[in-house]
Wavefront OBJ file of the C-alpha trace (Angstrom):
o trace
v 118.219 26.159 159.486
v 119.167 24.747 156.312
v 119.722 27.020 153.106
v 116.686 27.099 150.488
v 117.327 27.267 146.938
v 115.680 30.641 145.197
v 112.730 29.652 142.953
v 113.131 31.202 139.143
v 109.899 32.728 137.795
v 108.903 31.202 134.733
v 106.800 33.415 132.591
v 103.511 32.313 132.492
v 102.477 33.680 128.864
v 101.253 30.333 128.832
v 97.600 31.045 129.195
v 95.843 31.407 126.046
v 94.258 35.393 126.152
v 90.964 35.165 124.250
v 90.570 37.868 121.680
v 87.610 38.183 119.899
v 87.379 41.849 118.451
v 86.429 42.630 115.131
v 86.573 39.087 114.311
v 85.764 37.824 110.992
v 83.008 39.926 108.931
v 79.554 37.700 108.698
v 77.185 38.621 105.786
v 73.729 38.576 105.912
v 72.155 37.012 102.705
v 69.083 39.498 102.924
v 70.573 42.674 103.436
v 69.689 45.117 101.133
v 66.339 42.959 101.552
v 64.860 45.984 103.700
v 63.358 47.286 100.608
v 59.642 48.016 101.114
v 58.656 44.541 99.170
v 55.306 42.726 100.552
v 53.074 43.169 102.565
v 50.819 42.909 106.076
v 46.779 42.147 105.262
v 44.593 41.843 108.500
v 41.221 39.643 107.891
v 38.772 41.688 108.449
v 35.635 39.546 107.782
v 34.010 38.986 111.370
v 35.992 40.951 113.017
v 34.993 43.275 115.729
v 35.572 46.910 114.865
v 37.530 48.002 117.788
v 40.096 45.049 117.801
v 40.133 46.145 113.062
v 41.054 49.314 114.185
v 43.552 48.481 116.533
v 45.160 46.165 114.322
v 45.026 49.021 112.005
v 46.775 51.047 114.239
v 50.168 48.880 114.950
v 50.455 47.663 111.398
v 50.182 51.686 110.245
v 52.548 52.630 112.941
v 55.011 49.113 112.360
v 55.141 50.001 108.445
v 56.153 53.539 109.857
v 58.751 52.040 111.671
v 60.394 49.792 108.948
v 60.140 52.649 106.451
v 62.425 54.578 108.525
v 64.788 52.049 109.083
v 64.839 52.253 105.299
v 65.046 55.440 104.613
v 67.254 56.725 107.459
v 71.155 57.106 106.028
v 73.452 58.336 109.065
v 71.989 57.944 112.459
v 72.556 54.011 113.049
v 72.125 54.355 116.685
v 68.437 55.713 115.827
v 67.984 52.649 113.385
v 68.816 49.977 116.263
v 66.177 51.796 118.513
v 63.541 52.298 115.845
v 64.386 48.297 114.875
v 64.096 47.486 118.446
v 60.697 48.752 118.661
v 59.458 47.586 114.998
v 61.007 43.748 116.252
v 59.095 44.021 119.365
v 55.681 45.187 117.585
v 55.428 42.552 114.994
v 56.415 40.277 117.601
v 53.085 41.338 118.687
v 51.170 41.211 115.650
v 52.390 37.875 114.496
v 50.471 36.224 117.371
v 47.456 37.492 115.759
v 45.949 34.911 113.765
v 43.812 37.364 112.046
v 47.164 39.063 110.931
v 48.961 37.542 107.403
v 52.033 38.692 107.150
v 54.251 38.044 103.726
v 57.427 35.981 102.631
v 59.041 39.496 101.887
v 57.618 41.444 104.756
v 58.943 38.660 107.513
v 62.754 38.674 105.730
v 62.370 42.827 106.207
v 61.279 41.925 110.203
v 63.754 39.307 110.234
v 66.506 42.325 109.338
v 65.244 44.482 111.688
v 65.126 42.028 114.789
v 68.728 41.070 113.724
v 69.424 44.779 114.062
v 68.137 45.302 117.046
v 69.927 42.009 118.506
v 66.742 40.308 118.952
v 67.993 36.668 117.337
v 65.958 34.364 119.068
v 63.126 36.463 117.360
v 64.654 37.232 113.925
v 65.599 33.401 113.739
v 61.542 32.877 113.443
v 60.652 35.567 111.479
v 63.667 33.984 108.788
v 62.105 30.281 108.940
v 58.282 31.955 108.293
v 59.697 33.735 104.984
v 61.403 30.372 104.291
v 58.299 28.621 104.940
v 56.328 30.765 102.639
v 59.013 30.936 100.152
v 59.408 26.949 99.804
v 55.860 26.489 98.733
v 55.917 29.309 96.195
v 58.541 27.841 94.862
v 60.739 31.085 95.153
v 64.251 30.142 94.814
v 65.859 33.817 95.169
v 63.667 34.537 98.249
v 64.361 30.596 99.688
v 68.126 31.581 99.621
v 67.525 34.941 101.255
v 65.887 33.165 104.049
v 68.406 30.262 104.317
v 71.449 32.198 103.647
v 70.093 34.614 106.800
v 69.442 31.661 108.721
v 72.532 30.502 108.253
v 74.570 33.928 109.601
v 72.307 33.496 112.601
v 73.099 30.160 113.454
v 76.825 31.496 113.208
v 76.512 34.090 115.654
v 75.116 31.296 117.909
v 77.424 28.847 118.302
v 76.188 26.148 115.902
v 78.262 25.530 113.059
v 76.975 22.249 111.500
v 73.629 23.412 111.104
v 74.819 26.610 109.504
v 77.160 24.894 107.284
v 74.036 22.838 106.093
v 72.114 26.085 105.711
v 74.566 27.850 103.890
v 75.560 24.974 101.750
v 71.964 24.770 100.283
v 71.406 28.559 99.849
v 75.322 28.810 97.682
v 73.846 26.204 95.869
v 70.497 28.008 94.559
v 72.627 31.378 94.065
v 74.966 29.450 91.827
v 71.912 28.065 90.030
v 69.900 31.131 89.639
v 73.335 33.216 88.933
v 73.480 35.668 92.000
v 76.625 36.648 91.889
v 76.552 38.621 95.088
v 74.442 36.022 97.212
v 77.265 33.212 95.690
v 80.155 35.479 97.244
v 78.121 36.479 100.257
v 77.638 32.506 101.039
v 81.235 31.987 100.676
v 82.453 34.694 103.529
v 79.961 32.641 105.402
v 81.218 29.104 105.031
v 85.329 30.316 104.761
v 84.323 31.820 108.825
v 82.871 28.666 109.606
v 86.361 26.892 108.077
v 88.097 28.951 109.922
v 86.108 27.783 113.225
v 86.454 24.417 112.468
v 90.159 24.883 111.942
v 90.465 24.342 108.344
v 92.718 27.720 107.476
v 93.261 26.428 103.552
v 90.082 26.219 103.281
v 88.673 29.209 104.634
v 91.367 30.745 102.896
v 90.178 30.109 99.789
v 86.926 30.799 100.010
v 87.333 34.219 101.375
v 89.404 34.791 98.086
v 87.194 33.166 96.239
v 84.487 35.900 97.794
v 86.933 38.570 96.857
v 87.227 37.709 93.237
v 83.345 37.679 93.411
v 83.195 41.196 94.945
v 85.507 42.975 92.887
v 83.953 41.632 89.738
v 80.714 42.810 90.779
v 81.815 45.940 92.346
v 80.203 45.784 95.683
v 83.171 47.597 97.916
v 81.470 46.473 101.219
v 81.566 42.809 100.089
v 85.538 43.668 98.789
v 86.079 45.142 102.191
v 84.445 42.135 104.377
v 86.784 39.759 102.677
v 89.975 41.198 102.964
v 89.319 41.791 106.359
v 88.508 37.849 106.893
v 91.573 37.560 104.748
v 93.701 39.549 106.999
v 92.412 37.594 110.018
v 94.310 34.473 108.175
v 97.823 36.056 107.751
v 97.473 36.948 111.105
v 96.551 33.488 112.665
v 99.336 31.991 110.481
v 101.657 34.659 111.440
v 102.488 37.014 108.879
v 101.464 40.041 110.659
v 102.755 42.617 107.553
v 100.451 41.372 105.270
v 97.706 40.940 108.304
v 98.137 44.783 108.538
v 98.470 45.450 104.825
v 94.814 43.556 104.288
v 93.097 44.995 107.133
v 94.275 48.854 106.639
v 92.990 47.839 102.755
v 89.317 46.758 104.788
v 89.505 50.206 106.897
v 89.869 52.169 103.886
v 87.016 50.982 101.720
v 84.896 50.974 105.070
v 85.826 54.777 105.547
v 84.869 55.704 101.822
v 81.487 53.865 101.728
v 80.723 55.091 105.259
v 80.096 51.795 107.015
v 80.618 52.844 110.478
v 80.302 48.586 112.049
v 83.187 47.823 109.396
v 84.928 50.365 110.229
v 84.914 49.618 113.694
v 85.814 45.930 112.855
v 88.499 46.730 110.868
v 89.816 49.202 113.682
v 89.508 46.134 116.172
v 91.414 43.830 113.960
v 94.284 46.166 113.674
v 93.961 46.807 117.798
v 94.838 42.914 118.095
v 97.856 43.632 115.292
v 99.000 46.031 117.560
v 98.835 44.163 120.756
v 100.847 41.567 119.380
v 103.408 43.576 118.671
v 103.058 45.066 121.568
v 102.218 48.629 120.884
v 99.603 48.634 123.743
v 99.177 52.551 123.360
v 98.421 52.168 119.858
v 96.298 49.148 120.629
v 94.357 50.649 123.390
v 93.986 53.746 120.925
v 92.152 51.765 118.155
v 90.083 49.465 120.580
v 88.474 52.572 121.913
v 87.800 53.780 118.501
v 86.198 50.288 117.945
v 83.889 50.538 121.076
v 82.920 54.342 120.648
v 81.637 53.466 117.007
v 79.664 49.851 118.154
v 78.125 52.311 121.274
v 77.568 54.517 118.289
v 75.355 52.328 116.376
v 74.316 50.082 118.879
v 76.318 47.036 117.644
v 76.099 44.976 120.449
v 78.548 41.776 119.544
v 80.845 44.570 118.538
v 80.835 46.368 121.924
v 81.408 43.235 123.807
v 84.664 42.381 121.760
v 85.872 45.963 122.055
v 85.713 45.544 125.624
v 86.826 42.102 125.796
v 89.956 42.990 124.098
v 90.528 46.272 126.276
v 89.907 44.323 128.888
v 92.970 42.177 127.811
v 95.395 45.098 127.252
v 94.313 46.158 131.049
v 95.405 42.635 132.189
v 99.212 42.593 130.018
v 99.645 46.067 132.165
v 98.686 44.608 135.645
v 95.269 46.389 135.941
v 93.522 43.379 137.556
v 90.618 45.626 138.310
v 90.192 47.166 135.272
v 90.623 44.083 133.240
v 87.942 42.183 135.190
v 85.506 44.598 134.834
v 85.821 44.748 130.731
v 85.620 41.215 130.698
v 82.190 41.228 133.341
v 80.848 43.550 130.955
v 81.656 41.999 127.744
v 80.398 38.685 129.454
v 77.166 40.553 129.940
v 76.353 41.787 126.677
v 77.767 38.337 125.061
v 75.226 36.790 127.465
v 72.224 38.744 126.551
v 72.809 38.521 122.601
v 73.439 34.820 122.566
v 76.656 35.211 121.221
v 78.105 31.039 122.592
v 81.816 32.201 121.362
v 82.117 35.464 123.001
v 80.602 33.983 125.919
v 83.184 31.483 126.199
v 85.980 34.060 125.246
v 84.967 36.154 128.409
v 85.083 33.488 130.754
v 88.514 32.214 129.017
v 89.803 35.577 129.824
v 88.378 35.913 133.517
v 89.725 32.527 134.570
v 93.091 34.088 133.887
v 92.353 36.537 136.056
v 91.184 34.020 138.838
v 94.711 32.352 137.911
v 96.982 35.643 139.018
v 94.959 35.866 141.677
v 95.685 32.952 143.364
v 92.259 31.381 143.352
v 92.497 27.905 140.993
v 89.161 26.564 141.830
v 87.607 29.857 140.367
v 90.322 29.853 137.292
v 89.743 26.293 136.673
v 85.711 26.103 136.742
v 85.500 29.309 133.895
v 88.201 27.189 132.154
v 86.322 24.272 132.128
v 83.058 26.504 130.913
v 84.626 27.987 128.201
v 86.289 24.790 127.111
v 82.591 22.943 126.949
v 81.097 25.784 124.940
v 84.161 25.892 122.722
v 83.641 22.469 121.914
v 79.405 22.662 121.786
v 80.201 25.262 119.068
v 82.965 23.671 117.376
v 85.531 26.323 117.834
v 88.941 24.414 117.308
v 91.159 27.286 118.334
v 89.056 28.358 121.325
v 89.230 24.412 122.362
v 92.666 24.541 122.145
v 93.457 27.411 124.207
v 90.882 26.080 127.077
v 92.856 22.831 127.264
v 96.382 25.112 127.341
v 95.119 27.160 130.330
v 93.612 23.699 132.162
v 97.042 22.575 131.710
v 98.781 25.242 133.641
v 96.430 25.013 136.491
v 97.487 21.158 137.069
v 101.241 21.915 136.272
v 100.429 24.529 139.325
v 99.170 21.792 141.681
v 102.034 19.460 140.766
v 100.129 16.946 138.539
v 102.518 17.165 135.943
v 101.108 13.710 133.833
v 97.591 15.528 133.562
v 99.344 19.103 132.733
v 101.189 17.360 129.839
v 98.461 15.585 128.515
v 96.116 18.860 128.373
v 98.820 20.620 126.978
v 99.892 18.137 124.418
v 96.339 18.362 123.124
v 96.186 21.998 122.914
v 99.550 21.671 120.885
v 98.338 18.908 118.275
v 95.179 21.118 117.915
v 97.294 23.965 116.978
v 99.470 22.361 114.403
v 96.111 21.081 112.496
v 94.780 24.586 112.864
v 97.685 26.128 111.774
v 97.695 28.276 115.148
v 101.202 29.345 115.249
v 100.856 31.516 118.115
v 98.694 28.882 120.184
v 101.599 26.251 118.732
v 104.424 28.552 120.425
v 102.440 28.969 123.762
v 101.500 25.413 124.603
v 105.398 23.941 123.178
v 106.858 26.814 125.685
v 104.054 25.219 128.705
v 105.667 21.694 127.390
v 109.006 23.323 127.938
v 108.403 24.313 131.599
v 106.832 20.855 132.272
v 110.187 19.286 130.834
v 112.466 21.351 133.152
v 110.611 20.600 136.059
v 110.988 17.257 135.920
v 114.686 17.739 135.166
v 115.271 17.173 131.358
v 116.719 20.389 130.304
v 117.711 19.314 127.005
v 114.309 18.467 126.061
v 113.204 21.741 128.295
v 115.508 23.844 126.089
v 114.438 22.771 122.544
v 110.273 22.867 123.365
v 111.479 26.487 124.537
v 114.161 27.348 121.457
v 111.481 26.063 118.821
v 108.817 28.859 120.787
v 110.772 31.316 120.583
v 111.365 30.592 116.930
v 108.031 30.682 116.080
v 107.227 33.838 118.176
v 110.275 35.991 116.534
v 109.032 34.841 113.272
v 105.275 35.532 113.684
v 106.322 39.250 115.343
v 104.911 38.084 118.688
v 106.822 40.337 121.222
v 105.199 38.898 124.430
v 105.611 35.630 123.550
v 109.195 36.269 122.615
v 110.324 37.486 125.674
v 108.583 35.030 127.974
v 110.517 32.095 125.483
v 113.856 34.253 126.369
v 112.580 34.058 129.795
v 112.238 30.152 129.871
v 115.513 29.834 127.987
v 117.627 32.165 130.380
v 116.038 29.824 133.457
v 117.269 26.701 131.469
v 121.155 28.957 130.809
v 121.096 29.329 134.730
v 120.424 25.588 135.394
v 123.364 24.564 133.225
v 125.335 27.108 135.076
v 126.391 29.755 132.133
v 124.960 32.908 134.373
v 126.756 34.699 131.802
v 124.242 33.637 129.040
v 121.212 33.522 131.583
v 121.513 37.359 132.297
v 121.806 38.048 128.619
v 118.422 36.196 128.272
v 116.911 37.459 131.577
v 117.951 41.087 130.170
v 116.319 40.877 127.028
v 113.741 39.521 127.970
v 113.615 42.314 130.562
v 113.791 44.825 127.862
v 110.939 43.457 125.867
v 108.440 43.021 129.121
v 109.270 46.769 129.870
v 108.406 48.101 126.409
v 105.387 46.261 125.792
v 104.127 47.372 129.175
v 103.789 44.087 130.479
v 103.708 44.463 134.097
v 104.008 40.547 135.487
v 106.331 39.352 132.856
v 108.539 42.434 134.105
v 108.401 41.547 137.335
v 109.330 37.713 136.850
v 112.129 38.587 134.797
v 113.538 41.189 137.382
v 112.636 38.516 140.253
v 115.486 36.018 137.679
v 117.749 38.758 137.808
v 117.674 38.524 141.087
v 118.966 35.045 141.486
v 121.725 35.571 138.832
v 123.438 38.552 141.099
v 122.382 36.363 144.335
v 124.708 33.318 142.502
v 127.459 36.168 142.066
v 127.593 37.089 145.167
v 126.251 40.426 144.950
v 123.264 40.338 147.599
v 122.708 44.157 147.691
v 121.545 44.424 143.855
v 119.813 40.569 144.456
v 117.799 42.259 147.140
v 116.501 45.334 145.216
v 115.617 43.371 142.280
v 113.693 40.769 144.272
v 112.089 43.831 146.141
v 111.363 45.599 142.816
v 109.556 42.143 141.773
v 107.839 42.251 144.803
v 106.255 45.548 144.516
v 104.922 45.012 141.360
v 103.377 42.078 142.174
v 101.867 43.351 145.206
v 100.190 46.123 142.562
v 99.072 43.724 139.944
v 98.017 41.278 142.584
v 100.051 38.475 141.357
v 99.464 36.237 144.256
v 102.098 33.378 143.189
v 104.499 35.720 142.339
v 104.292 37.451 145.482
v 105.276 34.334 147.209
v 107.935 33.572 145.002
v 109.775 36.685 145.702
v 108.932 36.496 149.418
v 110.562 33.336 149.276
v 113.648 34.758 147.406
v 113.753 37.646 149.890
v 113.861 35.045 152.644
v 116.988 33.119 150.711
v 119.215 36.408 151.167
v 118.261 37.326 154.813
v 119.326 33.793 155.418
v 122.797 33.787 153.265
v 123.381 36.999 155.292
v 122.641 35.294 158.700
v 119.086 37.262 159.593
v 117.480 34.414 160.766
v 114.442 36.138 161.972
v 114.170 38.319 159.079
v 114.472 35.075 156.948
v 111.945 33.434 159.083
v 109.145 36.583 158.934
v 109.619 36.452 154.805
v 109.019 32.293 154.601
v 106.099 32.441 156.554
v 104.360 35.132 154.677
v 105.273 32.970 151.553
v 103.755 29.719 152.997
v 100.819 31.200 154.180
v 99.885 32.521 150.654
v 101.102 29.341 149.114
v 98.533 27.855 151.606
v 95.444 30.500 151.016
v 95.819 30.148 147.185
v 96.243 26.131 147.073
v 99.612 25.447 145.572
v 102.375 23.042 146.669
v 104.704 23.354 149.395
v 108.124 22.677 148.802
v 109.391 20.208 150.730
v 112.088 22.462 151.990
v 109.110 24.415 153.815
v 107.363 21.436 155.724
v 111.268 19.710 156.532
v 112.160 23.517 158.409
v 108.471 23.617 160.303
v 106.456 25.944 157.938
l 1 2 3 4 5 6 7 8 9 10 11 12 13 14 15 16 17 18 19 20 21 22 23 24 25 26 27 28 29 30 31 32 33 34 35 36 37 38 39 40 41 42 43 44 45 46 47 48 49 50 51 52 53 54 55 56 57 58 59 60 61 62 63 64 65 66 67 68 69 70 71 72 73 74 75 76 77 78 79 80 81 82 83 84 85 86 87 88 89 90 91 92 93 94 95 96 97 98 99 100 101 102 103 104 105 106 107 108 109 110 111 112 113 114 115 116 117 118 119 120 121 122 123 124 125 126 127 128 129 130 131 132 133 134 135 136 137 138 139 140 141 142 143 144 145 146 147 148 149 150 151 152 153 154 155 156 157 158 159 160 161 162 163 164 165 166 167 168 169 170 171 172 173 174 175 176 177 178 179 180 181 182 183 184 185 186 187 188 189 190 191 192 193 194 195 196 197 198 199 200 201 202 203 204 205 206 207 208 209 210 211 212 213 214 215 216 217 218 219 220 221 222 223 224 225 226 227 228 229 230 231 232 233 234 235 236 237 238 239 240 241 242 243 244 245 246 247 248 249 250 251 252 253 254 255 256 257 258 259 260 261 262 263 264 265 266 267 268 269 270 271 272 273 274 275 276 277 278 279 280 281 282 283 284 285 286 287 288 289 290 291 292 293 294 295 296 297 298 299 300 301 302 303 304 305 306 307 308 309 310 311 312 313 314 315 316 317 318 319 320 321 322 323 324 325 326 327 328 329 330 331 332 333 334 335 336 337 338 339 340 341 342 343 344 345 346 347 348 349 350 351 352 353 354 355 356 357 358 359 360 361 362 363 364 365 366 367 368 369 370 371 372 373 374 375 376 377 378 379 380 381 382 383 384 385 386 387 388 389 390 391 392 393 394 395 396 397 398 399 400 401 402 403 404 405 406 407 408 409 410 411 412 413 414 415 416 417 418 419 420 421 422 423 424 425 426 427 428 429 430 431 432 433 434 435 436 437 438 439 440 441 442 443 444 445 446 447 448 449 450 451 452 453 454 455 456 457 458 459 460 461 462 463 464 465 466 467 468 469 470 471 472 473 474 475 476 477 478 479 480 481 482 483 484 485 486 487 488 489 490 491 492 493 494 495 496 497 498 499 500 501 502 503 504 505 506 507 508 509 510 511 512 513 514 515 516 517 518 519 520 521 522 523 524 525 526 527 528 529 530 531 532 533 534 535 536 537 538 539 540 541 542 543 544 545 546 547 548 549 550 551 552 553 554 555 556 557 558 559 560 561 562 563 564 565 566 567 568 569 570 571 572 573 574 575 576 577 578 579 580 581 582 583 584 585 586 587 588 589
């Protein structure tokens, strides 16, 4: 039997993790709007006195409702119920054609639908107040209803027609001088920038907000824009003054009490954390996140909180865990209409279906969240969906196909500014390079990730470039360099707590002491690899290092031992749908 050449692990930190906790702060226009303005008349002329009193009834008990939603201060969780029931009660009464309902009184319904996560719902009740306010020539209350309209139509995925939306209703703040609907408008159209991809822009018009908020003193509106200003330094990299910004949001949110902020704010530092790789710490605030959005029943909120724990489960091997944060966040992102979380959560369990082994699963959620990302115009989310497409072809050997996806997840990311997207798809470049044999060009896409990772203070990222890099070292035949690399990039993977990427770089090790001649410590560090992808169920990896284990029994002349370990790495080769190597098929496997 021939000798077999032991296959290096390259990291794959080349799928694109979804996070979308305590994303950017949307305003509504309206708020404060709950004020007990307008009115609901019922006709009573011909009308049969059982059906009056009725009427009667629900509008007495629905004004009951919305008053307490005013009045009540702390218990936000009773709000969402009492909105719930006030959305689903004028819901009711509006089909009433006896029942006239005001301009005013549908923006306060509108509110309390919105509240309750009832957008389909509030979305009508916002065009009937902009109805009524368009022929009374109400400019103030015309913005109110297009500026809500427009924060809706964010939360759903469609970004043109809430640019247009918001667009008209900055206009009539500027011209009626609403200082605090003007800066309000502009956290609105900097988040749909940022969507789009435009970071300058949204950039400036988040500080723009700012300006606006601290001249007018309104500390939530002060608080909502640093945090969207954070949220920039972090997606171009500067993760100090990402952290400086959002610990400046937390603090305002603590003093004016505004618990969903808060919780934002919280999440936003989570995904600081995470990148740094202070999963603890991460974990810590994520769960502080999700107790709060349970707390008050904010629904979008909950589903990114779990979303993103569901990621930290997945960097520590937790298969399990992570897929069932991501089902549940799916859920809930499902139910509120929320298009980008949706897409997010399916992102995220297609890399799950990836480590598992099953491509046609990974693949198809790919391809789902890549056709919402585009429906709603999300640049970045595009970008990542065409990465992770990428490394499912580069898996079944279509390496044209892999490079084109990835190319076009890397030119996305340099017009976005997405430095961490940028050093993910050049490093899936790099690994397309050096399988095809051009190191040099293998080893600069890899040097200029790594780069970009050290200098954005992305700790996973660095150590799967140092990964890549020590592969390339061994190739050229310094081992002496390629253990350095392999070690530090061992070193990383172990304190971040990233399970896989600590097994692929001990499974590397491996072959470095397996060139030297020292099979004993080869074998325990392929075995270590192996048991650790066995727990995570890595199903790839777990062939890899079968396959490695197989390479030693042979060197050492255990046929049959070498035999027993290639089979069991064929056959999951086989069940999961990745290429043989020829090596395999030429030997009868």
């Amino acid at each position: 039997m021939a000798e077999r050449s032991g296959v290096d692990q390259n990291i794959p930190g080349t799928d694109n993790t979804q996070i979308n906790s305590g994303e950017d702060t949307i305003v509504a226009t309206s708020q404060g709007a709950m004020a007990a303005k307008g009115n609901i008349s019922i006709i009573n002329q011909g009308i049969d006195p059982k059906e009056y009193a009725q009427l009667l009834a629900e509008k007495i008990i629905l004004e009951g409702k919305l008053s307490q939603i005013r009045n009540e201060k702390n218990d936000v969780a009773e709000i969402v119920k009492v909105a719930m029931e006030a959305s689903k009660l004028a819901e009711e009464l509006q089909k009433n054609e006896r029942v006239e309902i005001s301009a005013e009184k549908y923006i306060e319904l509108g509110n309390a639908s919105q509240v309750a996560g009832r957008l389909w719902v509030a979305e009508g009740q916002y065009k009937q107040a902009l109805r009524t306010f368009t022929l009374k020539e109400d400019k103030k209350g015309k913005a109110r209803s297009l500026g809500s309209l427009g924060a809706i139509s964010i939360i759903r995925g469609d970004p043109e027609k809430s640019e247009r939306l918001l667009q008209e209703c900055l206009a009539i703040m500027k011209e009626i001088g609403d200082r605090q609907g003007e800066a309000k408008s502009l956290i609105n159209l900097g988040l749909i920038a940022k969507t789009r991809g435009d970071i300058d822009e949204a950039e400036r018009l988040y500080q723009e907000s700012l300006d606006l908020m601290k001249e007018i003193g309104d500390r939530q509106g002060e608080a909502s824009s640093l945090n969207n200003l954070g949220n920039i330094a972090k997606t171009r990299g500067d993760i100090d003054e990402a952290e400086r910004l959002q610990q400046e949001s937390l603090t305002i949110m603590k003093e004016i009490g505004d618990r969903r902020g808060e919780a934002g704010s919280l999440g936003n530092l989570g995904n600081i954390a995470v990148a740094q790789g202070a999963l603890d710490e991460a974990e810590r605030l994520h769960q502080e996140s999700l107790t709060i959005m349970k707390e008050i029943g904010g629904r979008k909120g909950e589903a990114s909180s779990l979303n993103s724990l569901g990621i930290i489960a997945k960097i520590r091997g937790n298969l399990e865990g992570a897929e069932r944060l991501y089902q549940e966040s799916l859920a809930i992102d499902k139910e509120i209409g929320d298009r980008g979380g949706e897409a997010n959560s399916l992102n995220n369990l297609g890399i799950i279906a990836k480590i598992r082994g099953n491509l046609e699963g990974a693949e198809r959620l790919y391809q789902e969240s890549l056709d919402i990302m585009k429906e709603i115009g999300d640049r970045r989310g595009e970008a990542s969906s065409l990465n992770n497409l990428g490394t499912i072809a580069k898996i079944r050997g279509d390496l044209d196909e892999a490079e084109r996806l990835h190319q076009e997840s890397l030119t996305i990311m340099k017009e976005i500014d997405g430095r961490k997207g940028e050093a993910i798809s050049l490093n899936s470049l790099g690994l397309i390079a050096n399988t095809r044999g051009d190191i040099d060009e293998a080893e600069r896409l890899h040097q200029e990730s790594l780069d970009i990772n050290k200098e954005i203070g992305d700790r996973q990222g660095e150590a799967s470039s140092l990964n890549s890099l020590g592969n390339i070292a061994k190739t050229r035949g310094d081992i002496d360099e390629a253990e350095r690399l392999q070690q530090e990039s061992l070193t990383i993977m172990k304190e971040i707590g990233d399970r896989q990427g600590e097994a692929n770089s001990l499974n590397n090790l491996g072959l470095i002491a397996k060139t030297r001649g020292a099979l004993d410590e080869a074998e325990r560090l392929h075995q270590e690899s192996l048991t650790i992808m066995k727990e995570i169920g890595y199903r790839e990896g777990e062939a890899n290092s079968l396959g490695n284990l197989g390479e030693i029994a042979q060197t050492r002349g255990a046929l049959d031992e070498a035999r027993s370990f290639y089979t069991e790495c064929v056959r999951i080769r086989r069940e999961i749908g990745i290429p043989i190597d020829q090596w395999f098929t030429e030997n009868g496997y």
